[in-house]
C-alpha positions as CSV (number, residue, x, y, z in Angstrom):
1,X,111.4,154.8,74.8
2,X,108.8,157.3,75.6
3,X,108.6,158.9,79.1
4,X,105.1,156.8,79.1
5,X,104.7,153.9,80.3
6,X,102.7,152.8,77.4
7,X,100.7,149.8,78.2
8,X,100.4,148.7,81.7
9,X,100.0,144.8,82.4
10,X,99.0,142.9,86.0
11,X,100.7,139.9,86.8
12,X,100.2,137.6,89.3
13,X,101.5,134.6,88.2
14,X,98.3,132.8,87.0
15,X,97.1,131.5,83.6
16,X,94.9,134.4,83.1
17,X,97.4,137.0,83.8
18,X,99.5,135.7,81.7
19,X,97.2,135.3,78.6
20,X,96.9,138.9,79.3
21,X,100.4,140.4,79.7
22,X,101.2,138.4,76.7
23,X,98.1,140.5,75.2
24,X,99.2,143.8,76.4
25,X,103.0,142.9,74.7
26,X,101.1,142.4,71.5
27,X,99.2,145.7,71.9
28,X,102.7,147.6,73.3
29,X,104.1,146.3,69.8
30,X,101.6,147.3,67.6
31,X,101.3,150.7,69.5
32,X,105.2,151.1,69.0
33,X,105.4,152.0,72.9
34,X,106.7,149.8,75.8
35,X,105.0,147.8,78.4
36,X,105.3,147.8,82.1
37,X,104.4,144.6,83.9
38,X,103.6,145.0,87.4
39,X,103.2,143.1,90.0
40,X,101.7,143.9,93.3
41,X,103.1,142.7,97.3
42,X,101.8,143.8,100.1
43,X,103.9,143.7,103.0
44,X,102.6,142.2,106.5
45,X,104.1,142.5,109.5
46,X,104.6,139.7,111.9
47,X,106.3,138.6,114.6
48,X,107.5,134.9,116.6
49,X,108.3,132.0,115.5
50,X,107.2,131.3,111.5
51,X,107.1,135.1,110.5
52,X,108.9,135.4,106.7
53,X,111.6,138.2,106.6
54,X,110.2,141.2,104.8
55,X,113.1,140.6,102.5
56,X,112.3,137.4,101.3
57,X,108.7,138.7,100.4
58,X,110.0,141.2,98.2
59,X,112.5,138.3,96.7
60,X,109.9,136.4,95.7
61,X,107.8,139.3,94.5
62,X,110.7,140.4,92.0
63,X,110.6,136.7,90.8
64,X,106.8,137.0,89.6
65,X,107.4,140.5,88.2
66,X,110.8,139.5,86.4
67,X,108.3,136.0,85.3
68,X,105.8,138.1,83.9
69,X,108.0,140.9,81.9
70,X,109.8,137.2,80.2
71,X,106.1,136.3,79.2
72,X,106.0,139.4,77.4
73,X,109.5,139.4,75.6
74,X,108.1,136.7,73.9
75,X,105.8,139.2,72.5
76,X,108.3,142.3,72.1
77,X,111.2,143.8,73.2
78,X,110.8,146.9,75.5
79,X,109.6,145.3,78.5
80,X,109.8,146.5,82.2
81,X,109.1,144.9,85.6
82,X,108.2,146.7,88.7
83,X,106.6,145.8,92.0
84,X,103.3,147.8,92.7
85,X,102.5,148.7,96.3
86,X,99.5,147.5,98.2
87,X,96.3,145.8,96.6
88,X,96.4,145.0,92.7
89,X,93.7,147.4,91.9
90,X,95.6,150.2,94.1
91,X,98.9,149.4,92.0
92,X,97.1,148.9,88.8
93,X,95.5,152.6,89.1
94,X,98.6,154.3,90.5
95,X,100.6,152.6,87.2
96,X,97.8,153.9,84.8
97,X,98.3,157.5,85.4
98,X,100.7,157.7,82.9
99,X,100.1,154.6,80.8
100,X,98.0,154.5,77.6
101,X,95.7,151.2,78.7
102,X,95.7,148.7,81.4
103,X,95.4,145.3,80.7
104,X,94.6,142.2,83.1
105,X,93.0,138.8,83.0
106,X,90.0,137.9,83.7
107,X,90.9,136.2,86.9
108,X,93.6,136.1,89.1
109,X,95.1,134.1,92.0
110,X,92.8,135.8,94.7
111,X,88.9,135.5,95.7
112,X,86.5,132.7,94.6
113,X,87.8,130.6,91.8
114,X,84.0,130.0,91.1
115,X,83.6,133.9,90.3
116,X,83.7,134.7,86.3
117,X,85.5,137.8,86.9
118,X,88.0,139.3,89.7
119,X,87.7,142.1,91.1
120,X,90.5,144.3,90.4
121,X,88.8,144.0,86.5
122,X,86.0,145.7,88.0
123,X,87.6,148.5,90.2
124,X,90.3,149.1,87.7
125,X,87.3,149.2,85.1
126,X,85.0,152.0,87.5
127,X,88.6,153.8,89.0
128,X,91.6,153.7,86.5
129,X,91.8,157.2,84.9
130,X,92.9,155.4,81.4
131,X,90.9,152.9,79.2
132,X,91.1,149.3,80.6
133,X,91.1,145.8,78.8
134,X,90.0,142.4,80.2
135,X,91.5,139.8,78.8
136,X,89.0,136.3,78.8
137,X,89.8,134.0,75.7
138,X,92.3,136.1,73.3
139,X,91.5,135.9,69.9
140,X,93.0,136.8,66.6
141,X,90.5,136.6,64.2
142,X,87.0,138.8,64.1
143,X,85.8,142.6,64.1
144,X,86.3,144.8,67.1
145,X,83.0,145.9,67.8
146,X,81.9,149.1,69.9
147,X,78.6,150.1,71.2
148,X,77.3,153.4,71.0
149,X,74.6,154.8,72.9
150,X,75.7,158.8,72.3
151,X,76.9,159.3,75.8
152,X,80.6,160.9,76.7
153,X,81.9,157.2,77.6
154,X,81.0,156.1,74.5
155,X,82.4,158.5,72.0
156,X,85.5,157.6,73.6
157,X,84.8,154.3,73.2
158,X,84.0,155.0,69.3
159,X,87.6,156.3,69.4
160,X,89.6,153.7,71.0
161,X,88.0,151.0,68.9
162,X,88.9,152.7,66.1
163,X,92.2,152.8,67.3
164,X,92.0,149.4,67.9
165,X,90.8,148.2,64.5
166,X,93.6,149.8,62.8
167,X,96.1,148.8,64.5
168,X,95.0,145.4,64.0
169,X,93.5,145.4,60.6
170,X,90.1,144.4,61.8
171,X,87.2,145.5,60.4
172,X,85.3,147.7,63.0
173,X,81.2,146.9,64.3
174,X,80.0,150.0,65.7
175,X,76.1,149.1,67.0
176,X,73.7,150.9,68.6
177,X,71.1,148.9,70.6
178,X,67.3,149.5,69.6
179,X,64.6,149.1,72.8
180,X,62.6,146.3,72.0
181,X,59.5,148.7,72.8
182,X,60.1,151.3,70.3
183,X,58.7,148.7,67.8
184,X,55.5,149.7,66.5
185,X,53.0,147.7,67.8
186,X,49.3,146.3,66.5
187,X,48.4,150.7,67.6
188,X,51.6,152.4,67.2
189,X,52.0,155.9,69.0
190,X,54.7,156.8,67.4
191,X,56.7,156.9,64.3
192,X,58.3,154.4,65.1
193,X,59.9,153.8,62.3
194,X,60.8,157.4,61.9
195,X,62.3,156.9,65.3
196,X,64.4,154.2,64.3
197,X,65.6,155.7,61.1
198,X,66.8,159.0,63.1
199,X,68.8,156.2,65.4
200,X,70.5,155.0,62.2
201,X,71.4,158.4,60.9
202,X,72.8,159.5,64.5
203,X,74.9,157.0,64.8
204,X,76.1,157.1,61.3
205,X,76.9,161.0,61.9
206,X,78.6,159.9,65.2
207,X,81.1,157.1,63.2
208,X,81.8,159.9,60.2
209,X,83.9,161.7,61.7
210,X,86.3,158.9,62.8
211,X,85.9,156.9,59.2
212,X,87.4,160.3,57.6
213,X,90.2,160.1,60.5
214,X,91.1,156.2,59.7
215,X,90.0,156.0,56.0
216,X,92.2,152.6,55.9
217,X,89.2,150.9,58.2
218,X,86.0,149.1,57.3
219,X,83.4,150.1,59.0
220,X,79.9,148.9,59.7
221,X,76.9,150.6,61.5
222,X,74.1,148.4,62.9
223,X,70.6,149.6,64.8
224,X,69.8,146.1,66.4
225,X,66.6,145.5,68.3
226,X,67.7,144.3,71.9
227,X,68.4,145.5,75.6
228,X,72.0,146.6,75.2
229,X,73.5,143.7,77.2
230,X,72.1,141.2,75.3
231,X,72.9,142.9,71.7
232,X,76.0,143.3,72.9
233,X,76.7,140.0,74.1
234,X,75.8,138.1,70.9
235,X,78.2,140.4,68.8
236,X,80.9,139.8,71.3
237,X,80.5,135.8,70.6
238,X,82.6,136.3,67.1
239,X,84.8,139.3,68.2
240,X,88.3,139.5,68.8
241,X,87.3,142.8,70.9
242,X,84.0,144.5,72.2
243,X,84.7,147.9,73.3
244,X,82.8,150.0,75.6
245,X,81.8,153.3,78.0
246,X,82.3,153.2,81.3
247,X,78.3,154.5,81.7
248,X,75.9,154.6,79.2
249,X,72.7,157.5,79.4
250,X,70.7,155.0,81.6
251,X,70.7,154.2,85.4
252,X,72.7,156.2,88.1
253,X,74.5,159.2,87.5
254,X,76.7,158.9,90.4
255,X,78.0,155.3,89.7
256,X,81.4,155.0,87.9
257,X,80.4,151.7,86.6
258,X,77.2,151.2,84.5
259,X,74.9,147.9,84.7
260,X,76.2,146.9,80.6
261,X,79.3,147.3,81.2
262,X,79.7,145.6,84.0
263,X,77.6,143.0,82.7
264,X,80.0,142.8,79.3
265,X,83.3,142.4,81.8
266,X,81.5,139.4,83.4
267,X,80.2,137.5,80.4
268,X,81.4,138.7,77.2
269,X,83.3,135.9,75.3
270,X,86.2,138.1,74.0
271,X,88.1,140.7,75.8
272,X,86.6,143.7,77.0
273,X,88.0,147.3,76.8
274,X,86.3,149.9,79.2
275,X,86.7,153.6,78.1
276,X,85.7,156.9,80.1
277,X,84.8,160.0,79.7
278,X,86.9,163.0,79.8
279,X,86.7,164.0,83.3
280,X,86.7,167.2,82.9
């Protein structure tokens, strides 16, 4: 056992979190490292007739843990259970400081069944300090695909899903999305076909030094005319995983979160894996 915790899974005891803890046990196994399955309780206090003994709340909160880590020995064999403190997102982060990715489902027991994702995917995805997958509809069968717009968040990105590919002998998608308006029109300003063809080479130059790293994956580089979201979207319809940066060049500087990837976490098809930027 490493003094890691490896992969980091929520569980709360719903269909979705377990689809995903039984996701993370797949990626501890293939990572050759061990999972942790938490489990967060938050304790109330109370008082009169009707109030439950803080004791039984933490009884019952070791059952869903201990429920959770069996889900993933199904999976593989160094498994651990612990009960998080507070909120799931504030547990969630607190285990990822020393865990190599954090895993969750789409939706869990809380909030507005109606709502396509929960949010602890988001605030884990805009606050955990290590890359973060959301589980919606496991697959295992298509290409991980990345997108890469050149920014810190998603070189890192370019790296996990390499990572990723190999581990699973998928065949790796890495696509750059091409602004609709860069096309040259009926009066073109610009080369914009020059334009386009420096895209291409960029983000083959970008992908080289990861093919010569993990010479054992098939890669593929694609310039696709689209808003990001939407190029994105369609190659996550066939994916087994889309990978992403935190924040892309676009928007808001200050927000931890950007507008695609959020977007991705709420609608993408496969599961989603959020990387950031060193942040340093």
């Amino acid at each position: 056992m490493t003094d890691r915790r490896g992969v980091v899974a929520g569980y709360d005891g719903s269909e979705q979190s377990a689809a995903a803890v039984r996701w993370a046990a797949e990626e501890a196994r293939l990572r050759g490292v061990p999972l942790t399955v938490v489990h967060a309780w938050e304790m109330y206090a109370g008082v009169g007739w009707g109030a439950i003994p803080v004791a039984d709340l933490r009884a019952v909160a070791e059952e869903v843990a201990a429920e959770g880590a069996e889900h993933a020995r199904e999976v593989t064999g160094d498994v651990h259970a612990v009960l998080g403190r507070g909120g799931p997102a504030t547990a969630l982060i607190e285990a990822a400081r020393d865990a190599e990715l954090v895993v969750v489902g789409s939706r869990g027991r809380g909030g507005f069944t109606e709502l396509v994702l929960g949010s602890t995917g988001v605030e884990l995805a805009a606050h955990a300090p290590s890359p973060v997958t959301v589980v919606r509809e496991p697959r295992a069968e298509g290409p991980v695909v990345v997108g890469v717009d050149g920014s810190a968040a998603s070189l890192e990105a370019l790296g996990l899903a390499f990572t990723e590919a190999r581990l699973r002998g998928a065949e790796l998608s890495a696509i750059t999305a091409w602004p609709p308006d860069a096309e040259p029109g009926p009066v073109p300003l610009v080369d914009a076909d020059g334009l386009r063809e420096f895209a291409e080479g960029r983000l083959a130059g970008l992908v080289e030094p990861w093919r010569e790293k993990y010479p054992d994956v098939a890669v593929r580089t694609e310039v696709i005319t689209g808003p990001p979201r939407q190029v994105l979207l369609t190659a996550a319809k066939d994916a087994r995983l889309l990978v992403v940066g935190s924040r892309g060049l676009g928007g808001f500087r200050g927000l931890l979160l950007g507008s695609v990837s959020n977007a991705l976490l709420h609608h993408a098809a496969c599961p989603v894996a959020v990387a950031h930027a060193p942040r340093d």
